[in-house]
C-alpha positions as a Markdown table, in Angstrom:
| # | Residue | x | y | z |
|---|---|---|---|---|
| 1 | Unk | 42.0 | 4.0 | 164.2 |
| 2 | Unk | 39.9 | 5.9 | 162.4 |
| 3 | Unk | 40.7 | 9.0 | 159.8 |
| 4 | Unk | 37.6 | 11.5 | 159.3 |
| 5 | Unk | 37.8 | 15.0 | 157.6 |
| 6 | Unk | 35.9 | 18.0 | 157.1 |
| 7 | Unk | 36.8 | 20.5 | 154.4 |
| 8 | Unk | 34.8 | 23.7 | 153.7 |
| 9 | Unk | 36.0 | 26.1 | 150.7 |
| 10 | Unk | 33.9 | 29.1 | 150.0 |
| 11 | Unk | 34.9 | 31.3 | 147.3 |
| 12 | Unk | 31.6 | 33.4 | 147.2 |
| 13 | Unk | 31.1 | 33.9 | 143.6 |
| 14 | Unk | 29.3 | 36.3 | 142.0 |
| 15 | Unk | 29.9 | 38.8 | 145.1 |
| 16 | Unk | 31.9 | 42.0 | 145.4 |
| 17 | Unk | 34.2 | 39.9 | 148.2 |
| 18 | Unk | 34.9 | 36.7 | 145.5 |
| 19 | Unk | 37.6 | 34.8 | 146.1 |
| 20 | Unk | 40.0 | 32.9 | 144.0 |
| 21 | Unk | 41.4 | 30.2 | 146.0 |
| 22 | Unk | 39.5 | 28.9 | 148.9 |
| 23 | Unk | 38.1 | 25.9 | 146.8 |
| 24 | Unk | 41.9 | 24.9 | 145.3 |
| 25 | Unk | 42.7 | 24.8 | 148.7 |
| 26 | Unk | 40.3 | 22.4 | 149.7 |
| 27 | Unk | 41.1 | 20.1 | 147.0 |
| 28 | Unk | 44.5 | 20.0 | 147.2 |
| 29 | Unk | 43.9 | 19.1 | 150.9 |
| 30 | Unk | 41.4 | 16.2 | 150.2 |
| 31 | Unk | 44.3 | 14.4 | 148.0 |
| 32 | Unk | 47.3 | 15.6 | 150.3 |
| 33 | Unk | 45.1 | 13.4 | 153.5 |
| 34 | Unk | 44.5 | 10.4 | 150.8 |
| 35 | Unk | 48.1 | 10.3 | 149.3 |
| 36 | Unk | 50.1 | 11.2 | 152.5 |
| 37 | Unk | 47.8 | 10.0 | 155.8 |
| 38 | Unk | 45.4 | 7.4 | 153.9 |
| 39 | Unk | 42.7 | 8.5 | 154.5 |
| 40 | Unk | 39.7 | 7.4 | 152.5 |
| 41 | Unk | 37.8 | 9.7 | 150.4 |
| 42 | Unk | 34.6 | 8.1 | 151.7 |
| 43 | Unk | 35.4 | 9.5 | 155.4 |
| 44 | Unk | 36.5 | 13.7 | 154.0 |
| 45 | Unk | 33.5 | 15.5 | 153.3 |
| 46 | Unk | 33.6 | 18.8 | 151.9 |
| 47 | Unk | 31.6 | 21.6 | 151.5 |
| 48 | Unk | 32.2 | 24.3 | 148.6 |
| 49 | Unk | 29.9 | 27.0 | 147.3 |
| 50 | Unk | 31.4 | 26.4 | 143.7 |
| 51 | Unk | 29.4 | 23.5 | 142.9 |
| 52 | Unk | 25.5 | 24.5 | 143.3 |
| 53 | Unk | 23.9 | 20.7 | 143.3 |
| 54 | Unk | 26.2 | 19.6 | 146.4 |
| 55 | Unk | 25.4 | 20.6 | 149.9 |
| 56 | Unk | 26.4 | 24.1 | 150.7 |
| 57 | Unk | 28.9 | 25.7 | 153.2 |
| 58 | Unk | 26.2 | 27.5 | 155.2 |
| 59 | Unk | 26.5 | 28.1 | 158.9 |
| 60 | Unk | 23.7 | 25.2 | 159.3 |
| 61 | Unk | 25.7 | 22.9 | 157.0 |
| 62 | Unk | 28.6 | 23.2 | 158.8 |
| 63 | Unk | 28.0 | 23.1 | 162.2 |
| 64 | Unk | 26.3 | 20.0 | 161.8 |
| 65 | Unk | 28.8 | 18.8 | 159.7 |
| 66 | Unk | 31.8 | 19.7 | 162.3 |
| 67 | Unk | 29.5 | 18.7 | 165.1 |
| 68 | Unk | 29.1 | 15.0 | 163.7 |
| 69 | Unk | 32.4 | 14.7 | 162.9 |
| 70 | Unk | 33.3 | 15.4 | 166.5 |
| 71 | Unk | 30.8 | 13.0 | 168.1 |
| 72 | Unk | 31.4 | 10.3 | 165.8 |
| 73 | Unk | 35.2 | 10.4 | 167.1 |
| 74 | Unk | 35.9 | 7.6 | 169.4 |
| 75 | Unk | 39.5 | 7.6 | 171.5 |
| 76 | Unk | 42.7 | 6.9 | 168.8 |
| 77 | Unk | 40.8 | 8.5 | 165.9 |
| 78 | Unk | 42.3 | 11.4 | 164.1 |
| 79 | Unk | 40.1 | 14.1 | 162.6 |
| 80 | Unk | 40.5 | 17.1 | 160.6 |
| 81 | Unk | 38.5 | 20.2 | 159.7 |
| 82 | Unk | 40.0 | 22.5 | 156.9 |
| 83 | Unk | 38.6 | 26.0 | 156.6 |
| 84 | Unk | 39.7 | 28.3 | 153.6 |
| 85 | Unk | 37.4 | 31.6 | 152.9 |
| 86 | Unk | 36.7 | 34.5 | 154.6 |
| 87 | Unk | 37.2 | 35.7 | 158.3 |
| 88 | Unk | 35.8 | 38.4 | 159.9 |
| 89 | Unk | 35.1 | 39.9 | 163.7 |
| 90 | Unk | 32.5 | 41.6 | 166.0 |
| 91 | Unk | 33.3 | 43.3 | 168.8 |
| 92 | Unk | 32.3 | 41.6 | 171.9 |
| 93 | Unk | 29.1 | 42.2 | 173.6 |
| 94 | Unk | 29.3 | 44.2 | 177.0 |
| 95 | Unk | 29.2 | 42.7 | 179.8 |
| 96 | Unk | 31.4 | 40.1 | 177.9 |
| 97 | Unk | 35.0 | 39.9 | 178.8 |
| 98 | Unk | 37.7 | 38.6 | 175.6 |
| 99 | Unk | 41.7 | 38.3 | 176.1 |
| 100 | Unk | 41.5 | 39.8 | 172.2 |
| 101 | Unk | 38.0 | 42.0 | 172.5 |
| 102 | Unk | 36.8 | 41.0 | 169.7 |
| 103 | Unk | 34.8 | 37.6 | 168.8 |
| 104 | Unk | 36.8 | 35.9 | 165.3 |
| 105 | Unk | 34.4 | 34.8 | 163.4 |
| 106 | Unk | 34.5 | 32.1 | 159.9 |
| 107 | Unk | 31.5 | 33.5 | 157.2 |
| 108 | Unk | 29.6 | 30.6 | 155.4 |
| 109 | Unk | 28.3 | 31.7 | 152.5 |
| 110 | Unk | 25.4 | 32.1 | 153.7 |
| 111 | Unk | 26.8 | 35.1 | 156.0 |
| 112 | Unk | 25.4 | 33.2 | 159.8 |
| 113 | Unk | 28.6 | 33.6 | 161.4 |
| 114 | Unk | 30.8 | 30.5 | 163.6 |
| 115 | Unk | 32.4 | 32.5 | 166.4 |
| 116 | Unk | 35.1 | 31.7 | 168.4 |
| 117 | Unk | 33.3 | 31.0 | 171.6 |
| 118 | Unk | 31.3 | 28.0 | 169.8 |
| 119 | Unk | 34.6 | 26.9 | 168.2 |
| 120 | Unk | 35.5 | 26.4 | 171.7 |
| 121 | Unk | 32.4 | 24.9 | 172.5 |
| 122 | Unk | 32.6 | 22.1 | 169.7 |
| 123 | Unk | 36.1 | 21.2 | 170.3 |
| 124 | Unk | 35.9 | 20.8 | 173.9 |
| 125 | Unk | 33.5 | 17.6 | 173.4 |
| 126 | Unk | 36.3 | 16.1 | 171.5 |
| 127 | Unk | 36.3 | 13.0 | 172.9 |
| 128 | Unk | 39.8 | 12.3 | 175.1 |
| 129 | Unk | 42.3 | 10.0 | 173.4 |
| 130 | Unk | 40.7 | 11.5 | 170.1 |
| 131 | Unk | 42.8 | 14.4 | 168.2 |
| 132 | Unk | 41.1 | 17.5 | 166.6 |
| 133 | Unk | 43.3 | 18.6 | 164.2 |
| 134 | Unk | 42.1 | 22.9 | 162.8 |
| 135 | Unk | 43.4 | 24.8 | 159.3 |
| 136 | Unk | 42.0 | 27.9 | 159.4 |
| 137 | Unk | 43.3 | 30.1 | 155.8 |
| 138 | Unk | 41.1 | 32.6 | 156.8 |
| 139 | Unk | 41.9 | 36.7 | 158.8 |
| 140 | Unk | 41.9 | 36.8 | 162.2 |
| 141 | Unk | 42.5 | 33.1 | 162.3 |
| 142 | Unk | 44.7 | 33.3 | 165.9 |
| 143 | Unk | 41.8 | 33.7 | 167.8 |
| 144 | Unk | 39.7 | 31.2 | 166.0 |
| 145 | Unk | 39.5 | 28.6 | 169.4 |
| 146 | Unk | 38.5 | 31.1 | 172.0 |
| 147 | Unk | 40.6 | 29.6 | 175.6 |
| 148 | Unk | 43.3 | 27.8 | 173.3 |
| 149 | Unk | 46.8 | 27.8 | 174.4 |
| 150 | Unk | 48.9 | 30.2 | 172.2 |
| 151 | Unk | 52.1 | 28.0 | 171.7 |
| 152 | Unk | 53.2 | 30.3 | 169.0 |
| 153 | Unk | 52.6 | 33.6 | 168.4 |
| 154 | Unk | 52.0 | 37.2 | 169.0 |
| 155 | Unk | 48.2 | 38.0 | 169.5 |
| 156 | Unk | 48.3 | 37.8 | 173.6 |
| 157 | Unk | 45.0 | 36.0 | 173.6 |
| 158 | Unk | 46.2 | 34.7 | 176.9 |
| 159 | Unk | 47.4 | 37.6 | 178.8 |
| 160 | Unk | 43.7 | 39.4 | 179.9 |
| 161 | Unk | 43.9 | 42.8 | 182.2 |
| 162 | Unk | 41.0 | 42.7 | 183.7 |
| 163 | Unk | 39.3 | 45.5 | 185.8 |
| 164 | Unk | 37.4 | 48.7 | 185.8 |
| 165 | Unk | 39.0 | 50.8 | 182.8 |
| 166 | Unk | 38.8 | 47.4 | 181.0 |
| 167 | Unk | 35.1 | 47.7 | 181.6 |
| 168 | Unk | 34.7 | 50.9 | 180.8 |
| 169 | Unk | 36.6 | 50.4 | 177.6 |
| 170 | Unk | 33.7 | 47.1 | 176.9 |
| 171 | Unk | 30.7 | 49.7 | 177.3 |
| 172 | Unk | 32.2 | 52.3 | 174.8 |
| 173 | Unk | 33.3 | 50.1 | 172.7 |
| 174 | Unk | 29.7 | 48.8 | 172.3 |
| 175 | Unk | 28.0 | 52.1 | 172.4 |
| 176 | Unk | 30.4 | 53.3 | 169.3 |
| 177 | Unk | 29.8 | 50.0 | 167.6 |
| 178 | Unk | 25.9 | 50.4 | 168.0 |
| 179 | Unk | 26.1 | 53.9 | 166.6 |
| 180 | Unk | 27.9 | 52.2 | 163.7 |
| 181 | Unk | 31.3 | 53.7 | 164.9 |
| 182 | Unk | 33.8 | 51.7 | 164.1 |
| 183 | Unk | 36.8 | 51.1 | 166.7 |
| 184 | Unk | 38.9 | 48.5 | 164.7 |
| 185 | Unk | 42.5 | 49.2 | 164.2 |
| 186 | Unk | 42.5 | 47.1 | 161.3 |
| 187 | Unk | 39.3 | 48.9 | 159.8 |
| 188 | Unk | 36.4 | 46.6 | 160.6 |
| 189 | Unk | 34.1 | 49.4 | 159.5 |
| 190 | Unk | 35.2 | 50.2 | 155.8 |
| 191 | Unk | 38.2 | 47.7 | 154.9 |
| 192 | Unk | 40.5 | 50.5 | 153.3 |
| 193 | Unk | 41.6 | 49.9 | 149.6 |
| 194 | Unk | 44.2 | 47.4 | 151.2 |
| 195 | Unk | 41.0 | 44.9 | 151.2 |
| 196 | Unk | 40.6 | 44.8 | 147.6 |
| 197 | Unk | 42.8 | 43.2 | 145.1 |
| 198 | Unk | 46.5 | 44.7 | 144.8 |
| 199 | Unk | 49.6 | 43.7 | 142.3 |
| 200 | Unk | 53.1 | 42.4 | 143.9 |
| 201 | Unk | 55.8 | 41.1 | 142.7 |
| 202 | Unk | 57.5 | 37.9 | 144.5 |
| 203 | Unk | 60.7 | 37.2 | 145.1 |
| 204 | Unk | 61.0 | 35.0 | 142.3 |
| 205 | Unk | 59.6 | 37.7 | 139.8 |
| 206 | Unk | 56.4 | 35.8 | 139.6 |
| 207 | Unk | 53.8 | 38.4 | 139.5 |
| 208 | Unk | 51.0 | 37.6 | 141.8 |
| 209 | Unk | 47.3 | 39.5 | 142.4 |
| 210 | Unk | 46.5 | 39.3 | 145.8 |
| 211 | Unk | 43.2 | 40.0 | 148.1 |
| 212 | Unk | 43.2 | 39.8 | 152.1 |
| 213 | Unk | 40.3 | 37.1 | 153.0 |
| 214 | Unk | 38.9 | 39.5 | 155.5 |
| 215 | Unk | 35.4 | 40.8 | 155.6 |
| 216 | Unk | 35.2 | 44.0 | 157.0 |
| 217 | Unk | 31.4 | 45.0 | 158.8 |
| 218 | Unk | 30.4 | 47.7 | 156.4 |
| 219 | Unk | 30.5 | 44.5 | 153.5 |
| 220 | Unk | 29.1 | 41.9 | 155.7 |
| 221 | Unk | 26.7 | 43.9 | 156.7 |
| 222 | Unk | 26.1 | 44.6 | 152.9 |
| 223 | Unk | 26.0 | 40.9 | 152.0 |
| 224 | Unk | 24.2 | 39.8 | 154.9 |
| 225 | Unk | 21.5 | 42.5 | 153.8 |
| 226 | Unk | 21.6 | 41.0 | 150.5 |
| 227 | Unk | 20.8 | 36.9 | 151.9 |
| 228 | Unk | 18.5 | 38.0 | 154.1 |
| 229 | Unk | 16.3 | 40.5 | 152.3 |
| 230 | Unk | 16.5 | 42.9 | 156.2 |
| 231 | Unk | 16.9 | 46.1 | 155.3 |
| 232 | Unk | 17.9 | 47.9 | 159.0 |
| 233 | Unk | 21.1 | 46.2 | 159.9 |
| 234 | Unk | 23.0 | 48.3 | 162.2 |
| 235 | Unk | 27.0 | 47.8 | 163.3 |
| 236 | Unk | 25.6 | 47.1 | 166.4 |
| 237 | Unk | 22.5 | 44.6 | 166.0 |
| 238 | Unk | 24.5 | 42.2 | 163.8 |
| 239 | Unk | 24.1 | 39.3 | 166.6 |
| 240 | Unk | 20.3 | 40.0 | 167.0 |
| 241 | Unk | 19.8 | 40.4 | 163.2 |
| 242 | Unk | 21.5 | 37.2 | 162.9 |
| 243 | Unk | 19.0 | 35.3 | 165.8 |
| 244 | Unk | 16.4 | 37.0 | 164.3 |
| 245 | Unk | 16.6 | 35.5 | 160.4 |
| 246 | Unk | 18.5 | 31.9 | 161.3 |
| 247 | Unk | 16.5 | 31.7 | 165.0 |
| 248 | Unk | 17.8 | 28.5 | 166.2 |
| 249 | Unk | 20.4 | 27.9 | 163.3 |
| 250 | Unk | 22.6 | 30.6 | 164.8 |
| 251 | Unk | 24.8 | 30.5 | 166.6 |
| 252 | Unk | 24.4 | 29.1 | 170.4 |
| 253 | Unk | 26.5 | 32.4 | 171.9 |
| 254 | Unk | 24.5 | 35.1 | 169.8 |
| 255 | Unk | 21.4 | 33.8 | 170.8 |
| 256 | Unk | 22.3 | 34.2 | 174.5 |
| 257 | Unk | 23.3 | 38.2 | 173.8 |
| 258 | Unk | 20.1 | 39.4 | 174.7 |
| 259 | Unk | 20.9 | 37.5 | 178.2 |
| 260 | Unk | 24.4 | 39.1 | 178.4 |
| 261 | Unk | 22.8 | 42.5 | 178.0 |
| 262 | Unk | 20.0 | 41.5 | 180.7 |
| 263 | Unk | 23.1 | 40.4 | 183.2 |
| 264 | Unk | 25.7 | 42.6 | 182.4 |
| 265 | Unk | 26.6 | 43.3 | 186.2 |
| 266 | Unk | 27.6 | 39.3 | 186.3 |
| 267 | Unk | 30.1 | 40.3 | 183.5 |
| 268 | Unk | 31.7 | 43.5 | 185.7 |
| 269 | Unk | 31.5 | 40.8 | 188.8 |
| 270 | Unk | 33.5 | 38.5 | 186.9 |
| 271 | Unk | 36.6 | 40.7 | 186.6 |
| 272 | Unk | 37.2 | 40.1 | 190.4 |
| 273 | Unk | 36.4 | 36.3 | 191.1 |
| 274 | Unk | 38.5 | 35.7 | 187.6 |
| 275 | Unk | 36.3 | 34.4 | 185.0 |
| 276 | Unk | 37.3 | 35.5 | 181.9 |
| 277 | Unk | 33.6 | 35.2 | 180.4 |
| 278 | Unk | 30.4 | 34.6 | 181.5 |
| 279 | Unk | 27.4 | 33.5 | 179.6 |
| 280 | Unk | 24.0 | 32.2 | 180.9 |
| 281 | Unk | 21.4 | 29.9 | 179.7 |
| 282 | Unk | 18.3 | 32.4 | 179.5 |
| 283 | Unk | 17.3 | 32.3 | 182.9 |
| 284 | Unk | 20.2 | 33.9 | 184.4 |
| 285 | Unk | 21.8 | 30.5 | 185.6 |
| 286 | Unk | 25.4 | 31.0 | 184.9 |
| 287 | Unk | 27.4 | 28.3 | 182.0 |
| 288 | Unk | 30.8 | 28.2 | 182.7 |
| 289 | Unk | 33.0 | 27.9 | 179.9 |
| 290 | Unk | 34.7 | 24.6 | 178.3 |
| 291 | Unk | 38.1 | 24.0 | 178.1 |
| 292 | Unk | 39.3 | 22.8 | 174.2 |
| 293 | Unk | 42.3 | 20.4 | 175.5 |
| 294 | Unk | 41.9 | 17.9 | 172.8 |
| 295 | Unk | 41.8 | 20.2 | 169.8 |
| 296 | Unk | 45.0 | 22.0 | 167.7 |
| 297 | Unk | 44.6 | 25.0 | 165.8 |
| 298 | Unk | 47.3 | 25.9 | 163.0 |
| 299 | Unk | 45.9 | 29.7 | 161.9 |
| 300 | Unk | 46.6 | 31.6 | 158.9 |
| 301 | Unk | 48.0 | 34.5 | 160.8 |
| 302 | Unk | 47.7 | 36.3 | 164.1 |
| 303 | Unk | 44.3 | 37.1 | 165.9 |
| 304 | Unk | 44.6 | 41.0 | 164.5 |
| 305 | Unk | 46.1 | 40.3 | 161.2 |
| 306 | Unk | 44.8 | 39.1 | 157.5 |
| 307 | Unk | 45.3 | 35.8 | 155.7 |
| 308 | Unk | 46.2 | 36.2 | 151.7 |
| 309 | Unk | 43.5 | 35.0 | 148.9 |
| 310 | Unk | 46.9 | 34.5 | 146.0 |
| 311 | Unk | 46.2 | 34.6 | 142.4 |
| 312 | Unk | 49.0 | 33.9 | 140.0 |
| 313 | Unk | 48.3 | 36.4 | 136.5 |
| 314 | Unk | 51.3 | 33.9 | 134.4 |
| 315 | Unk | 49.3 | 30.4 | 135.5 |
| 316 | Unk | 46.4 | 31.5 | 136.5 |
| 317 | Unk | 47.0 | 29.2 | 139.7 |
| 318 | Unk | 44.9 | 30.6 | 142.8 |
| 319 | Unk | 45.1 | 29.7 | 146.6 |
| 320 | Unk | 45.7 | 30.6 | 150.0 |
| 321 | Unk | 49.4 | 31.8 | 151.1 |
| 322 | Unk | 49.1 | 28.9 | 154.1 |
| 323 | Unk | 47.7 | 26.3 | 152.4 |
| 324 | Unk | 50.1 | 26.9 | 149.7 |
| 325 | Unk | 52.9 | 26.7 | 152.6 |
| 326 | Unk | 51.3 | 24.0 | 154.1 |
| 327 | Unk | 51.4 | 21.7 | 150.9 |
| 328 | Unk | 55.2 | 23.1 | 149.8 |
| 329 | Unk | 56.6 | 22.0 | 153.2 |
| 330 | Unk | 54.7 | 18.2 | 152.9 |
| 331 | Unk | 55.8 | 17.8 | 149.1 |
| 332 | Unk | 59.6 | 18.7 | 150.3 |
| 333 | Unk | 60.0 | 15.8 | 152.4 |
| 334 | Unk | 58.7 | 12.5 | 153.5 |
| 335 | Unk | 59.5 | 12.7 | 157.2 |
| 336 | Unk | 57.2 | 13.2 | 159.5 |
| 337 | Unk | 56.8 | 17.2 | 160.6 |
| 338 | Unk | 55.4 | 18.2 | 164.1 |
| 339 | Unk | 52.9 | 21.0 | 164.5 |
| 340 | Unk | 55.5 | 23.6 | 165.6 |
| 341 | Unk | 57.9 | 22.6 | 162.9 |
| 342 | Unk | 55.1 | 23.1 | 160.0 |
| 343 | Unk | 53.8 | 26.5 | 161.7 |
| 344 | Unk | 57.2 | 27.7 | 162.2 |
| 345 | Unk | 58.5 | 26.6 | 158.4 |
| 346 | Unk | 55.7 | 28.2 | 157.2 |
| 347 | Unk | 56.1 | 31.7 | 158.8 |
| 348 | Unk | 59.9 | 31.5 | 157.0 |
| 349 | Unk | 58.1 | 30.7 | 153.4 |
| 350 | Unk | 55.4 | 33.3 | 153.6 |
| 351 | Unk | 58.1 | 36.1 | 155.1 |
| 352 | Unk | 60.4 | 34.6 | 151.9 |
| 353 | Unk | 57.5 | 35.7 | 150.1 |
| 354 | Unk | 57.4 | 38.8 | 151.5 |
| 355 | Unk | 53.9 | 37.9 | 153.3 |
| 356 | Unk | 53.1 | 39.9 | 156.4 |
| 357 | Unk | 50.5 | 37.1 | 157.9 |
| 358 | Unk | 52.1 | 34.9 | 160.6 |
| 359 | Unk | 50.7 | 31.6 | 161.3 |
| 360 | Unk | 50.2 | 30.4 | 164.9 |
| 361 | Unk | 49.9 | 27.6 | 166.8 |
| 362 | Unk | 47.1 | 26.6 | 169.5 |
| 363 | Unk | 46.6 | 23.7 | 171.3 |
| 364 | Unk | 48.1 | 22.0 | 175.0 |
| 365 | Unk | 51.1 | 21.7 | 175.6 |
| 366 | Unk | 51.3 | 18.0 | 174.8 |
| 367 | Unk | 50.3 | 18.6 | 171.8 |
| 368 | Unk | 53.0 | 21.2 | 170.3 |
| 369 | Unk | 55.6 | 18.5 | 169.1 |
| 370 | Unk | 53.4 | 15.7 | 167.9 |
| 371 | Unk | 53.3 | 14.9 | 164.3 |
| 372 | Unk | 51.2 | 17.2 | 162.0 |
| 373 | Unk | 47.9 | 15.5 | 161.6 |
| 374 | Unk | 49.2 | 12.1 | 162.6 |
């Protein structure tokens, strides 16, 4: 039996959206899979945007990265991808039916965007007998594995209502969201001062700085502007601007958008015959989608809420409020813990910490109660 690993921290330094502890996180993972699960630190590879001579967390990098992981693992193996850094969404194209309406995204620091959809995508070649295990510290996180069961939680990602006001409700959205009209309750467009660093106090009296690892558009659109060198990035051309600069290093999904626009009636059609989405290849031929059975997804909180970036001001200790969950629940006991028991004692430490953010579980049903990562 094989053990492989993929780790991605991206702190984006130097940037008005800098995080603190995305890259902690990662290491304190690497060690946690060598000490607990022996695993062997030849087989984790991670990615982190701190050190400039390694290979970077780009969307290329780590595609390839996850993709290879994936193919490379055979029936009995057990493989992990942790991702700590910022999350952010788009609203989905028309013609393009989501149970959440919105595509969750991860943002590599290069700003080309891994949506849900192609998390789906990659997990659904998991090989059977082979177990996907996903951390996601990161906003929005519930809705990271588009088609994944929602064992526990409260983002309804599997509850569509489909049919004509739903429709209707897909075209304005994307006409507002073209004029650069933002239509996200939790302020995709501008972020609010609740994106930027604030001052609590925990429970404990430990006084804490803390920043949401959410991107809203107006500063993704700000950064992306900034890797790119494009000027004339609009709210609603984000996909295209994003096919046009990275071409065939984007995304798979965005570069079938202009096809969704060109078959949008296949999209109102499939309200009735009960797909939930509908993409096609470029020549109209429909792809149906892929079913992610052999994949689990632990999220840092629920499909329309944010994930905590922590920064302690006595210590100077920084990470993410799951991770830092995740690793207080192993280090309290030897025993093994099954995925529901870790999401579930990890919702009770973060709402002891007076955390909003829920974590979720994703995954089949035969999955819910088998041991956290193995």
């Amino acid at each position: 039996m094989a053990k492989k690993a993929l780790l991605i921290g991206i702190n984006y330094p130097g940037t008005a959206v800098e995080l603190r502890g995305c890259v902690n996180d990662v290491r304190r993972m690497q060690r946690c899979l060598i000490d607990r699960y022996g695993f062997s630190n030849k087989d984790i590879t991670v990615l982190i945007d701190t050190d400039k001579s390694s290979i970077q967390p780009t969307g290329k990098n780590i595609r390839e990265a996850l993709k290879k992981l994936i193919a490379e693992g055979e029936a009995g193996d057990v493989l992990v991808f942790h991702y700590s850094g910022h999350g952010t969404r788009l609203p989905t194209e028309q013609g393009i039916f989501d149970a959440t309406d919105y595509d969750e995204c991860i943002t590599p620091c290069d700003m080309n965007l891994i949506m849900d959809n192609e998390f789906r995508d990659m997990v659904a070649e998991v090989k059977k007998g082979c177990l996907l295990t996903i951390i996601s510290d990161s906003c929005h996180s519930g809705g990271l594995i588009e088609e994944a069961k929602e064992q526990i939680g409260e983002s309804h990602v599997n509850k569509p209502k489909y049919g004509i006001a739903t429709f209707l409700v897909s075209i304005v959205r994307s006409l507002l969201t073209t004029c650069g009209i933002s239509n996200d309750p939790q302020g995709g467009s501008g972020g609010g001062n609740d994106s930027f660093t604030r001052e609590i106090e925990l429970e404990d009296g430990e006084t804490v700085d803390m920043k949401t690892r959410y991107l809203p558009l107006d500063s993704y659109i700000s950064l992306l502007k900034e890797q790119t060198g494009q000027t004339d990035i609009k709210h609603g051309k984000i996909r295209q601007t994003l096919v046009k600069v990275f071409r065939e290093d984007s995304s798979p999904n965005v570069m079938l958008s202009n096809s969704v626009s060109r078959n949008a009636h296949r999209g109102f059609l499939s309200m009735f015959i009960g797909k939930r989405e509908v993409n096609t290849d470029g020549s109209g031929s429909e792809v149906k989608c892929k079913v992610p059975n052999n994949g689990i997804l632990l999220s840092g909180c629920q499909t329309d809420q944010r994930s905590e970036d922590v920064y302690v001001t006595r210590t100077g200790k920084a990470y993410g409020a799951f991770s830092d969950a995740i690793q207080t629940i192993l280090s309290g006991t030897r025993k093994e813990i099954t995925n529901r028991e870790m999401v579930l004692r990890a919702r009770e430490i973060l709402k002891s910490q007076r955390f909003s953010q829920r974590p979720g579980l994703y995954c089949h049903d035969r999955y819910v109660n088998k041991s956290f990562i193995c």
